[in-house]
C-alpha positions as CSV (number, residue, x, y, z in Angstrom):
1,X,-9.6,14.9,15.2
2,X,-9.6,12.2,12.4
3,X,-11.7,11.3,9.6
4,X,-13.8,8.3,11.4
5,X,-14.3,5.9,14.1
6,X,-13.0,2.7,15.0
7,X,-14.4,-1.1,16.9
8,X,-12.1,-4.7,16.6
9,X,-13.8,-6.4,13.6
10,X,-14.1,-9.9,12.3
11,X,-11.7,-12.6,12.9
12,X,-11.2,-14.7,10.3
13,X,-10.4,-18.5,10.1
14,X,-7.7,-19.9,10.8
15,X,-7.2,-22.6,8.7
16,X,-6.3,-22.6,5.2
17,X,-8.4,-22.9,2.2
18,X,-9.4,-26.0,0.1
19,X,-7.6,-27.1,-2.7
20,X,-8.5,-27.2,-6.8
21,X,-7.2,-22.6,-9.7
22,X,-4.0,-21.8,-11.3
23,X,-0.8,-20.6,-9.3
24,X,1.8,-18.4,-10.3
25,X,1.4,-14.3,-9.6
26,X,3.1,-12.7,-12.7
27,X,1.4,-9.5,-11.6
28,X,4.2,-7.3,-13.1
29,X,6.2,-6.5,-16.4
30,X,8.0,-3.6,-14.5
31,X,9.7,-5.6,-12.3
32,X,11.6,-7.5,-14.5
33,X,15.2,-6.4,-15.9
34,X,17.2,-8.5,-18.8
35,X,17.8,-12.2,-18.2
36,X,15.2,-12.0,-15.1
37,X,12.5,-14.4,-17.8
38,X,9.8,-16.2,-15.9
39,X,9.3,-19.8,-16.4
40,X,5.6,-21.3,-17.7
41,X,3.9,-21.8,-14.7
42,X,3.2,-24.8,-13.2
43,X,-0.1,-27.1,-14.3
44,X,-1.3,-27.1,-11.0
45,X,-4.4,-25.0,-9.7
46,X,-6.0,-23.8,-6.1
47,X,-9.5,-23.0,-5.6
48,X,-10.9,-21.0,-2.6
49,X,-14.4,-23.5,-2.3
50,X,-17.3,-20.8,-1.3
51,X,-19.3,-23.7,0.3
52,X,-16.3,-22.6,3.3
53,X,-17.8,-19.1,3.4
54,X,-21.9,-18.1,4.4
55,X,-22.2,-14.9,3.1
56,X,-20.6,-15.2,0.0
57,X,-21.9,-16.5,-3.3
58,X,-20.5,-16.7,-6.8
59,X,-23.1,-15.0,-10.1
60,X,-22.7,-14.0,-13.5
61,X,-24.7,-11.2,-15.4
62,X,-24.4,-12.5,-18.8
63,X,-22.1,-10.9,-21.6
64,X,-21.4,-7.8,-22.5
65,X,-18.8,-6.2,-25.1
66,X,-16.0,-4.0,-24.0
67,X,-14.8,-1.3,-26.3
68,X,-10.9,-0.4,-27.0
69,X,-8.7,2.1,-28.7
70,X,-4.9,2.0,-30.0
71,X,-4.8,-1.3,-31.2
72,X,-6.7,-3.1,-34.4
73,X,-9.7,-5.1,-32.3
74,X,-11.9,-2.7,-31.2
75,X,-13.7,-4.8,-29.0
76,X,-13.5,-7.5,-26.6
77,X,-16.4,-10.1,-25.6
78,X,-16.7,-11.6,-22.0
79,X,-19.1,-12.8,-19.6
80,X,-19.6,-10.5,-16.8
81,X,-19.2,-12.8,-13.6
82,X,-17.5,-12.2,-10.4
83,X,-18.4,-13.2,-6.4
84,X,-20.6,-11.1,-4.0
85,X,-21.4,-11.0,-0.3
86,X,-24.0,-9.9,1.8
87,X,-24.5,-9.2,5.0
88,X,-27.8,-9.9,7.3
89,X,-30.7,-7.5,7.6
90,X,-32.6,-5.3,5.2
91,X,-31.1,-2.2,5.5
92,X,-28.8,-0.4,2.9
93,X,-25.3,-0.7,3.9
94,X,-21.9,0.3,2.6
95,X,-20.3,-1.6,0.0
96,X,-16.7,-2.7,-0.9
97,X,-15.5,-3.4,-4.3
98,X,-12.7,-5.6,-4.3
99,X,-10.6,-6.5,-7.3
100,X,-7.9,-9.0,-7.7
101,X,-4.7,-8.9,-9.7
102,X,-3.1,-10.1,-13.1
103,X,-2.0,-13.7,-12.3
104,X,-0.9,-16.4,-15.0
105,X,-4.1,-18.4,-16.6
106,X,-5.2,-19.6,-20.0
107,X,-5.6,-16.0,-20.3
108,X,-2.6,-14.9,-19.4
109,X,0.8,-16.6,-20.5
110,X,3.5,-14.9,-20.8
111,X,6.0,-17.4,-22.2
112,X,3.1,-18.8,-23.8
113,X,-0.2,-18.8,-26.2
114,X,-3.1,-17.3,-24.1
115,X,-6.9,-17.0,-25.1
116,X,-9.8,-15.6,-24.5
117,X,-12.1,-16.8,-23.6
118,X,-10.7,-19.7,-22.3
119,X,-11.1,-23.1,-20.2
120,X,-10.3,-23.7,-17.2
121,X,-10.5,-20.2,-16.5
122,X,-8.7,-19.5,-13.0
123,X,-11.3,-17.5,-10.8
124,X,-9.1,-14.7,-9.1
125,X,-11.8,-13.3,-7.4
126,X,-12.7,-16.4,-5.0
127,X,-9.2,-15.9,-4.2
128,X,-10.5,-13.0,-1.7
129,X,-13.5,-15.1,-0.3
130,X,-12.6,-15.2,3.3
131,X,-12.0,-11.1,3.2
132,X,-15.5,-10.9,1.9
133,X,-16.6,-12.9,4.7
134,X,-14.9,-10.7,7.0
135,X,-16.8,-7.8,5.7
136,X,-20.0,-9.3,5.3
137,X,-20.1,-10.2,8.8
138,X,-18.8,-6.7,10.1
139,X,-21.7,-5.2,8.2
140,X,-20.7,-4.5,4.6
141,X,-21.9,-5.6,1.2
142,X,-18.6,-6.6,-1.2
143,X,-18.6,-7.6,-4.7
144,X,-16.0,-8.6,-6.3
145,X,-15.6,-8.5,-10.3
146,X,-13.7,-11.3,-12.3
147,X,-11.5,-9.1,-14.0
148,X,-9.7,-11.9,-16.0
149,X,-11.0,-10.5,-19.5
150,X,-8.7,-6.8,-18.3
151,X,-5.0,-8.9,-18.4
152,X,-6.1,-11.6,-21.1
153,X,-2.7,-11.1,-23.6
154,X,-5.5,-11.4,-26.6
155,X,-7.8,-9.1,-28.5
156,X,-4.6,-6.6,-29.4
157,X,-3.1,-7.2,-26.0
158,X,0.8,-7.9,-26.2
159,X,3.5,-7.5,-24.3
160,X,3.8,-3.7,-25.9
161,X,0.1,-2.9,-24.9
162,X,-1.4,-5.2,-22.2
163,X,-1.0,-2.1,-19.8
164,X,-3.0,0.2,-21.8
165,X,-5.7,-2.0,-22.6
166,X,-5.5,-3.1,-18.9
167,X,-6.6,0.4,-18.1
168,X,-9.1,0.4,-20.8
169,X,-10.8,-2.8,-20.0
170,X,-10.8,-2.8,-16.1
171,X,-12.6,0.6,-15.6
172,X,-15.4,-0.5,-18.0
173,X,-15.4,-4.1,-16.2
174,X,-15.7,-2.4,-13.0
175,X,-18.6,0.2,-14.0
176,X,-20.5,-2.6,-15.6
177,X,-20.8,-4.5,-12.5
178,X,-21.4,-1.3,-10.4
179,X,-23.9,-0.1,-12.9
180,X,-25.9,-3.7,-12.6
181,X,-25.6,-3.7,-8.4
182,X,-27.5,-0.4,-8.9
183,X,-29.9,-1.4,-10.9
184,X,-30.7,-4.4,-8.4
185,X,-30.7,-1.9,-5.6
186,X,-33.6,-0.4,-7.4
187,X,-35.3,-4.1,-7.8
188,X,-34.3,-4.8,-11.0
189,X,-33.4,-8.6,-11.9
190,X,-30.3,-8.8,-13.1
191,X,-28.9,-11.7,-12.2
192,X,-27.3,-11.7,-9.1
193,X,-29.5,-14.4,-7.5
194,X,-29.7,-12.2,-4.0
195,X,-32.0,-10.1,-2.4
196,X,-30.6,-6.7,-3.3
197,X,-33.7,-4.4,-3.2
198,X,-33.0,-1.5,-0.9
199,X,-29.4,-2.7,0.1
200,X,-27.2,-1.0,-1.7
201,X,-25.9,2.6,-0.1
202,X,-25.0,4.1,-3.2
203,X,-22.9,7.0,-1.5
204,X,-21.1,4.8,0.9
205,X,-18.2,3.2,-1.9
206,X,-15.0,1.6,-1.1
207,X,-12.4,0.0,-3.2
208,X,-9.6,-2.6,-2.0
209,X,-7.6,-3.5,-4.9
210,X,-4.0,-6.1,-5.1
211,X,-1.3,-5.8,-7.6
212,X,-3.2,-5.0,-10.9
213,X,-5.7,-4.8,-9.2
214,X,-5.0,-2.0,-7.1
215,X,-3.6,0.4,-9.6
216,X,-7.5,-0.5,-11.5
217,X,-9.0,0.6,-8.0
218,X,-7.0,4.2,-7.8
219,X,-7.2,4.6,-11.3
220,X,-11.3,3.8,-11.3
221,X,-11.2,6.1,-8.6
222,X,-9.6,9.6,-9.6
223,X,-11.8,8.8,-12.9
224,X,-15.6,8.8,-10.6
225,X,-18.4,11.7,-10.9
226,X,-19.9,13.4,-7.8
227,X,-23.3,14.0,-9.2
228,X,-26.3,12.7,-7.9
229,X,-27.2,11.3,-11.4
230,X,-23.4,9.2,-11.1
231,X,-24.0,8.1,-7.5
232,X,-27.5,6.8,-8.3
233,X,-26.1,4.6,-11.4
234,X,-23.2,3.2,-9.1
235,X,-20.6,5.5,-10.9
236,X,-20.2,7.9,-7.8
237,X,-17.2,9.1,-6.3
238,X,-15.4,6.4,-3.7
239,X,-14.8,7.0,-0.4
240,X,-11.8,4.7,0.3
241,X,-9.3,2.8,-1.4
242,X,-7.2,0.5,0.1
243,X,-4.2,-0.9,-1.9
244,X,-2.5,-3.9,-1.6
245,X,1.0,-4.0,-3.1
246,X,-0.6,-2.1,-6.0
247,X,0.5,-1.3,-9.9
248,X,-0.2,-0.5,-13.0
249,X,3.1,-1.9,-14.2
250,X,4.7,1.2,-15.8
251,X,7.9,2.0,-15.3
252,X,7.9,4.8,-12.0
253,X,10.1,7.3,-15.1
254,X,8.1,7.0,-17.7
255,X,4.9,7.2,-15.9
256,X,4.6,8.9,-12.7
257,X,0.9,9.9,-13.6
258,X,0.1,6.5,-13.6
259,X,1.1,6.3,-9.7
260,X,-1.4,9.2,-8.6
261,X,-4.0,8.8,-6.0
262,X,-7.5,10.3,-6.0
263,X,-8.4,12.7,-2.4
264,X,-9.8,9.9,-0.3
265,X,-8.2,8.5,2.5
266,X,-6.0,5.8,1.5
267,X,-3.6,2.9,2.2
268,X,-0.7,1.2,0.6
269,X,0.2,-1.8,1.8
270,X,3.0,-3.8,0.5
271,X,5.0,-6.6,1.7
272,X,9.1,-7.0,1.7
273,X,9.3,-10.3,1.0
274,X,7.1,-9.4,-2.6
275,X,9.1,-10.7,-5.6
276,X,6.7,-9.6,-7.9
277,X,6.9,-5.8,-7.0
278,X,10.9,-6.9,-5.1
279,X,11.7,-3.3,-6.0
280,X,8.8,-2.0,-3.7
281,X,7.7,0.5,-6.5
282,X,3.6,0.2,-5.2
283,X,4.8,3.1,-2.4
284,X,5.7,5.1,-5.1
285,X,2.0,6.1,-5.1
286,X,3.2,7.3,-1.6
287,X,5.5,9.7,-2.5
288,X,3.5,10.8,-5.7
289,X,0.8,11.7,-2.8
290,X,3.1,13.9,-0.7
291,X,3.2,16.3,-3.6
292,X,-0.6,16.6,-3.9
293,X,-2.7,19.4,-1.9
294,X,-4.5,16.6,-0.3
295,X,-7.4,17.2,2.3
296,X,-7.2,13.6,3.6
297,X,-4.5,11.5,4.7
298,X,-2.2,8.3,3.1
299,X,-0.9,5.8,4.7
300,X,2.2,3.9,3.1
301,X,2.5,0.6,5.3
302,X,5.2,-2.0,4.9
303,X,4.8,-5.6,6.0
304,X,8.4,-6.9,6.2
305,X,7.6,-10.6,6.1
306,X,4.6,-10.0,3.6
307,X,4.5,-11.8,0.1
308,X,2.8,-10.7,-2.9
309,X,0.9,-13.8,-3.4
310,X,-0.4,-14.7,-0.2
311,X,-2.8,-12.0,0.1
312,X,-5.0,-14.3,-2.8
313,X,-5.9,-17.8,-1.8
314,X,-6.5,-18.5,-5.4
315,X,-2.6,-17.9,-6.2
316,X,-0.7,-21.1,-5.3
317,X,2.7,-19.7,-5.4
318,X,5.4,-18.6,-2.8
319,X,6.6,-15.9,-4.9
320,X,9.4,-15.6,-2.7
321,X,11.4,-18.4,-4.5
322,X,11.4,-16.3,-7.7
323,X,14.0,-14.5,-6.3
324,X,14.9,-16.1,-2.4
325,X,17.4,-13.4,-1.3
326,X,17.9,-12.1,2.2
327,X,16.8,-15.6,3.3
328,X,16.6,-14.3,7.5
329,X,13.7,-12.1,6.5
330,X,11.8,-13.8,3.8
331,X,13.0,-17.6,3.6
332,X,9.8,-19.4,5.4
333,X,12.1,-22.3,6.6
334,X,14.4,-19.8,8.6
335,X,12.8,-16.3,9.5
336,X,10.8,-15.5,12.6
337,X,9.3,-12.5,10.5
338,X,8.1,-14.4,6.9
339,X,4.5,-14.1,7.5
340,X,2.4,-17.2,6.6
341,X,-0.7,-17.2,3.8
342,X,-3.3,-17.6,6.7
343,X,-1.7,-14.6,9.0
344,X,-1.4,-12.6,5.7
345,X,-5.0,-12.9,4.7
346,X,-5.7,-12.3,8.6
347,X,-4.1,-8.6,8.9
348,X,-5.9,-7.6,5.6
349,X,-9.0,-8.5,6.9
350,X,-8.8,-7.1,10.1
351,X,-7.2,-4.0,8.9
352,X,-9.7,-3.3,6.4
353,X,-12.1,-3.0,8.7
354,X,-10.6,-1.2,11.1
355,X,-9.6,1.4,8.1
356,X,-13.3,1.1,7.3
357,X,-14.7,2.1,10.0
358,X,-12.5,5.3,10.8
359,X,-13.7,6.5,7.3
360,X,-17.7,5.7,7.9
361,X,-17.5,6.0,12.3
362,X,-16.8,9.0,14.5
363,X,-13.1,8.4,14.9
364,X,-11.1,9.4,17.8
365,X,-7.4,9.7,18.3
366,X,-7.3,6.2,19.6
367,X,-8.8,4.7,16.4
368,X,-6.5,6.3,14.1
369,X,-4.1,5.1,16.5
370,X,-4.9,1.9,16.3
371,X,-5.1,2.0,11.9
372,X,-1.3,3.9,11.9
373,X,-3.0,7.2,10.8
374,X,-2.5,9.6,14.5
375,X,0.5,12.0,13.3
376,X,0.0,13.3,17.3
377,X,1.4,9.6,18.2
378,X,4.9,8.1,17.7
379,X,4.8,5.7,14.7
380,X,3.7,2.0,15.6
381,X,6.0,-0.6,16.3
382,X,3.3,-3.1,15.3
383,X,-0.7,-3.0,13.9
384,X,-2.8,-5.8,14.5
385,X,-0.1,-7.8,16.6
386,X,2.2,-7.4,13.3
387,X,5.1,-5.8,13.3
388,X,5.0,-2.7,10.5
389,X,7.1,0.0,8.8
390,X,4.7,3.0,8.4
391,X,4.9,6.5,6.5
392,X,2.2,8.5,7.0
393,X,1.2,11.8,4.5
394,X,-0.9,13.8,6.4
395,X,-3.0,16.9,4.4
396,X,-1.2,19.8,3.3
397,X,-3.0,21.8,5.9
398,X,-1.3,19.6,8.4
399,X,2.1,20.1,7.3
400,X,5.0,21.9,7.7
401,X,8.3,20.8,5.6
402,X,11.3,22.2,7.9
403,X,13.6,20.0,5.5
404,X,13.6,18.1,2.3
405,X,16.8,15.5,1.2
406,X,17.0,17.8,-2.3
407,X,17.2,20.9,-0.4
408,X,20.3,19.5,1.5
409,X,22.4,23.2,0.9
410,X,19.1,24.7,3.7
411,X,20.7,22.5,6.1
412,X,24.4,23.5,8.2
413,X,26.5,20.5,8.8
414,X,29.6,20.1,10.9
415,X,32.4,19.3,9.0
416,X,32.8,15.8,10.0
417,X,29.6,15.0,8.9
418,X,29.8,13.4,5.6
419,X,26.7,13.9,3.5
420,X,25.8,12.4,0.1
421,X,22.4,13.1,-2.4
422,X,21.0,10.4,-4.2
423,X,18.4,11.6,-6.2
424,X,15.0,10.1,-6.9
425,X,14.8,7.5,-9.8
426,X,18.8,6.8,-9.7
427,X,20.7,4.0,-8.7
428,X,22.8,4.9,-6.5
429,X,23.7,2.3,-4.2
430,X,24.7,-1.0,-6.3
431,X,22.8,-3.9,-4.2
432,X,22.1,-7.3,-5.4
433,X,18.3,-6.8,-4.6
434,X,16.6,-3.8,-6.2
435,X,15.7,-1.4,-3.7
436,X,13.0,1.7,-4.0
437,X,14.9,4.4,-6.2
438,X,13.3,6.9,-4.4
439,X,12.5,9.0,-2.3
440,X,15.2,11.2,-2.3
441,X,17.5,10.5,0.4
442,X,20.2,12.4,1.9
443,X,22.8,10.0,3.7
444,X,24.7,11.3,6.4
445,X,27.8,9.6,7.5
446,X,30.3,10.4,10.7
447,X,33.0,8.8,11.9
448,X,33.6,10.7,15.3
449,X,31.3,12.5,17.5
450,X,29.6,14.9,18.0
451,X,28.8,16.1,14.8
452,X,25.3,17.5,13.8
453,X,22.9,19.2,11.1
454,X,21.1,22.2,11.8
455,X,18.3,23.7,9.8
456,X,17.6,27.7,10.2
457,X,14.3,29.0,10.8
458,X,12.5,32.2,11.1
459,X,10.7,32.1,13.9
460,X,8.1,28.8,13.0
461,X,5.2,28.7,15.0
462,X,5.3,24.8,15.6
463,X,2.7,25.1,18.4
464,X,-0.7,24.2,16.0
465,X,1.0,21.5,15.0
466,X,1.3,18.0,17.5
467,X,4.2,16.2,16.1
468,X,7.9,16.4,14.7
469,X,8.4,13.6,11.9
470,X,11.5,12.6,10.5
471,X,11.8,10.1,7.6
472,X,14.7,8.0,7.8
473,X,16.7,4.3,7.8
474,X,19.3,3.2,8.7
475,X,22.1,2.3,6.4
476,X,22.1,-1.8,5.9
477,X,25.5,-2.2,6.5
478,X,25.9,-0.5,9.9
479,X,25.3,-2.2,13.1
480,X,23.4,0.4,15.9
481,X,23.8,-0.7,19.4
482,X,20.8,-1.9,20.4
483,X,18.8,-0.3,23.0
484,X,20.9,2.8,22.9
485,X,20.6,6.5,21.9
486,X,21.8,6.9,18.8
487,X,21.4,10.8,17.4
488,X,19.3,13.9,19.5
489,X,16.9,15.8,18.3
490,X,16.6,19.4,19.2
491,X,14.3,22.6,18.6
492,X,15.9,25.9,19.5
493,X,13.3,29.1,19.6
494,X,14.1,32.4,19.4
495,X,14.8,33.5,23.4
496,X,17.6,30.8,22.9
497,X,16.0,28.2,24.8
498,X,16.3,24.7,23.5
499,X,14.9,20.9,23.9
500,X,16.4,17.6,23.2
501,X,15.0,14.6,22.8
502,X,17.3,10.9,22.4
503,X,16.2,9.1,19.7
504,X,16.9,5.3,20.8
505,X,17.7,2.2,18.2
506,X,14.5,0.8,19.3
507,X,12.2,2.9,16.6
508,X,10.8,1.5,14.1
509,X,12.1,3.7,11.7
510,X,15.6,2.5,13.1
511,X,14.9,-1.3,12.3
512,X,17.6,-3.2,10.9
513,X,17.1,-6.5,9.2
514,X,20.1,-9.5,9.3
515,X,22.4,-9.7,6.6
516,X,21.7,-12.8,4.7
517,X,24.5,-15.0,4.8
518,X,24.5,-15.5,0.9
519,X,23.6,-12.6,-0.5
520,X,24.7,-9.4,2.2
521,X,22.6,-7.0,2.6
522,X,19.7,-7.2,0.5
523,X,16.9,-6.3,2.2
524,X,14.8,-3.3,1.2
525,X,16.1,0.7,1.8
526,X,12.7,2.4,2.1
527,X,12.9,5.5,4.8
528,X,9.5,5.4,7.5
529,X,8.5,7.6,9.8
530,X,9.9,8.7,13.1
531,X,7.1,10.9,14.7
532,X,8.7,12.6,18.3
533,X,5.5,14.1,19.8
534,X,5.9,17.9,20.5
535,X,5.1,17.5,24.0
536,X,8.3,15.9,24.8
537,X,10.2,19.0,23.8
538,X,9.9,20.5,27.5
539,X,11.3,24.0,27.6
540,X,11.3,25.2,24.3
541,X,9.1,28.0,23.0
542,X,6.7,26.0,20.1
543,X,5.8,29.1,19.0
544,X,9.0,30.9,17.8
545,X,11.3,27.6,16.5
546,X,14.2,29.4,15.2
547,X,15.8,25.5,14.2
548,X,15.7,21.8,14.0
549,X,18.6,20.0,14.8
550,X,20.0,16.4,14.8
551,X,23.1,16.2,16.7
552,X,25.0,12.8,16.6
553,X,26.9,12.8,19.5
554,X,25.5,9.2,21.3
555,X,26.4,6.6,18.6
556,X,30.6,7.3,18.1
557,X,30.4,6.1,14.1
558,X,27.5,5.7,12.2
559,X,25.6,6.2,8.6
560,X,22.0,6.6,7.9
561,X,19.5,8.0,5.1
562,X,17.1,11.0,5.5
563,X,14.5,12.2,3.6
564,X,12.5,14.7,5.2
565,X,11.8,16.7,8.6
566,X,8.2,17.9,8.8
567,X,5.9,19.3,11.8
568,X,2.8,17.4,11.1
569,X,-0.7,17.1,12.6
570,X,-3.6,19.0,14.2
């Protein structure tokens, strides 16, 4: 079972990283409603010194021209520079393209005049130094374009078509740079400065990509050839991607192709605490993926002390203050779950390998375990000592949807048990925060028990499948009793036996955050897994399930949002 293998990786530093590029994250334009302007940012800068980090080393490949469409200047000059890192030895290894975000720079002012090229230019990509370290040493090459010349609000970029050139400009950025770490595979000087003869493994490709930067890495992705001729030029397919809090900043309504993932095995990190993406639209590549026939899994993982900016040592910024709402999660001065810059840049590190490694290893059950990606396990509490939110989309093969939150009339419900629809991409609950629109959630509210909903079926044969998953939360303004049962679920099969399993507060899925004393409740709605291994249903016939039922008859009052009821796994 799985797709890899899995061994504890590097652990990076624990200090923080010298001072000296600029500061504020203005990843997003999608973010933003009417009177939400930014300010200029700051003159102050923070720059990641590579004399901290062995394996890595800074180079630059001359100019090149890009090309672009839809707007008057049809091309765009830049130097092609970036960072790269290498590991020991003289063998070909696997290699990790990582690309950073859209941040504020002489390139890219908002609320201001940018240029191009321009001086000082901030240096994004140093700002993921110590995770190219991390790599280097767990046995992986990593290069790491400056992709600076992509956002730059010049050359026909404007507020009206930065995203579109965005596109444009990063995918030829990226290939360039590919195209050149191919050509010194082959022992061609290019200008990398390195000894790169015979270590490149062209067919081992993996992309981590934040904000901007991560919708360029899924979008460079789905856009990759297969053929030998591709893979030998480094334009072959990618085996990998892992996201952090990623966009391409277009509004989720307008553009849901722009949220679609290629087939690889994938994960979506993003943080709660993010005030550049506070609406936690980056998992709406998540739910874009659930409607794919996908062969390999996605993992949608929520940090919820996570910022955006942290994950970049180049970005000075706590982007928290933007907006600081639901202070006992997300204020640093008061939370006991606001993660710090160095544990942020920690758990990406270690989790990339680990993800890494389940992709290019033999994987057992344990390993997936261990990277949140086992659908025959409960959902994790915490990864890597952190504590996590997770919803995992298993392949289509490995699914069966017993219940979806739009198909609400499949499902029989008591008539105490109030039940309302709030449809993807609608605002339905009024909050001071933004909360994730979607995805559609049914929320089902008693006031006496026991109440229930059942949903009919004919005769399921659940037993080739390992788990029964449930994505839920809990309603922010409702108080569980903590450490108690609060709802059942049960299978019934078609000799009329049944099983019942208590669902406790304790899951993770049933985490509830603090109200903030200034704002209420305010911290995100997002549903996550709830996984009840099928072995725990003692009694029950697996093979003929005539219904799924959640029967609250343990909690006396109580309100809380589904989404879906799925078998899953195998």
């Amino acid at each position: 079972m799985g797709f890899g293998g899995w061994r504890r990786g590097h652990q990076p530093r624990a200090g923080r990283l010298g001072l000296a590029l600029v500061g504020i994250s203005l990843a997003l334009g999608l973010a933003l409603g009417p009177g939400q302007a930014i300010a200029p940012p700051p003159d102050f800068t923070l720059t990641p010194d590579l004399g901290e980090f062995s394996r890595v080393w800074p180079y630059d490949l001359g100019d090149i021209t890009l090309t672009q469409s839809g707007v008057a200047v049809d091309t765009l000059p830049l130097p092609l520079t970036g960072t790269i890192a290498l590991p020991a030895g003289a063998a070909p290894v696997p290699w990790v393209v990582v690309l950073h975000g859209r941040h504020a720079g002489c390139h890219f002012q908002p609320d201001g005049i940018s240029a191009w090229p321009c001086a000082p230019e901030p240096r994004f990509d140093r700002g993921f130094a110590y995770l190219a370290q991390a790599l280097a040493e767990a046995g992986y090459g990593v290069i790491m374009p400056n992709l600076n010349a992509a956002f730059t609000e010049t050359y026909g970029a404007t507020a009206v078509t930065r995203n579109e050139l965005a596109d444009q400009r990063s995918g030829q950025i990226i290939d360039a740079h590919l195209t050149r770490l191919a050509q010194a595979h082959r022992g061609d000087q290019v200008g990398f400065d390195l000894p790169l003869m015979g270590r490149v493994d062209l067919a081992r490709l993996a992309m981590v990509g934040h904000s901007m930067g991560g919708g360029a890495a899924a979008l460079s992705a789905i856009r990759r050839a297969t053929a030998a001729e591709a893979i030998a030029t480094g334009l072959g397919p990618i085996a990998a991607l892992v996201l952090v809090s990623p966009t391409r900043s277009y509004p989720m309504a307008q553009r849901p192709d722009a949220y679609q993932l290629p087939d690889v095995p994938t994960v979506v990190m993003a943080g709660g605490c993010d005030r550049d993406i506070f609406d936690l639209s980056s998992l709406y590549y998540v739910e874009m993926a659930r409607q794919q026939p996908r062969t390999t899994p996605v993992l949608g993982l929520l940090l919820p002390g996570a910022n955006h900016n942290f994950f970049n040592a180049a970005v000075a910024e706590d982007d928290y203050y933007r907006q600081p709402d639901h202070g006992s999660l997300c204020d640093p001065q008061r939370s006991r779950d606001r993660l710090s810059r160095v544990a942020q840049e920690n758990f990406l590190a270690q989790y990339t390998q680990a993800f890494l490694r389940t992709v290019w290893s033999a994987a057992g059950d344990a390993a997936l375990a261990e990277v949140g990606m086992a659908p025959h396990r409960a959902a994790p509490r915490e990864l890597l000592g952190q504590p996590v939110l997770t919803t995992l989309v298993s392949p289509k093969t490995q699914r069966y949807t017993v219940f979806q939150a739009e198909n609400a009339p499949a499902a029989r419900l008591t008539p105490g048990l109030k039940a309302t629809l709030c449809k993807p991409l609608t605002d339905c609950q009024p909050s001071l925060r933004p909360y994730p629109h979607f995805p559609a959630l049914l929320t089902l509210g008693w006031e006496a028990a026991p109440e229930s909903l059942q949903v009919p079926l004919e005769g399921v044969d659940a037993s080739r499948f390992s788990s029964l998953e449930l994505r839920l939360a809990p309603d922010r303004s409702w108080a569980w009793p903590q450490g108690q049962p609060v709802f059942a679920v049960v299978l019934r099969d078609q000799q009329g036996g049944a099983a019942r399993v208590e669902i406790p507060s304790t899951v993770p899925a049933l985490r509830q955050f603090e109200p903030d004393p200034t704002h209420g409740y305010t911290a995100p709605l997002y549903p996550s897994s709830l996984r009840i291994p099928l072995g725990q249903f003692a009694g029950v016939d697996l093979a003929a399930v005539t219904s799924v039922e959640i029967v609250f008859d343990q909690a006396a009052q109580g309100r809380l949002h589904l989404a879906s009821i799925e078998f899953v796994g195998r």
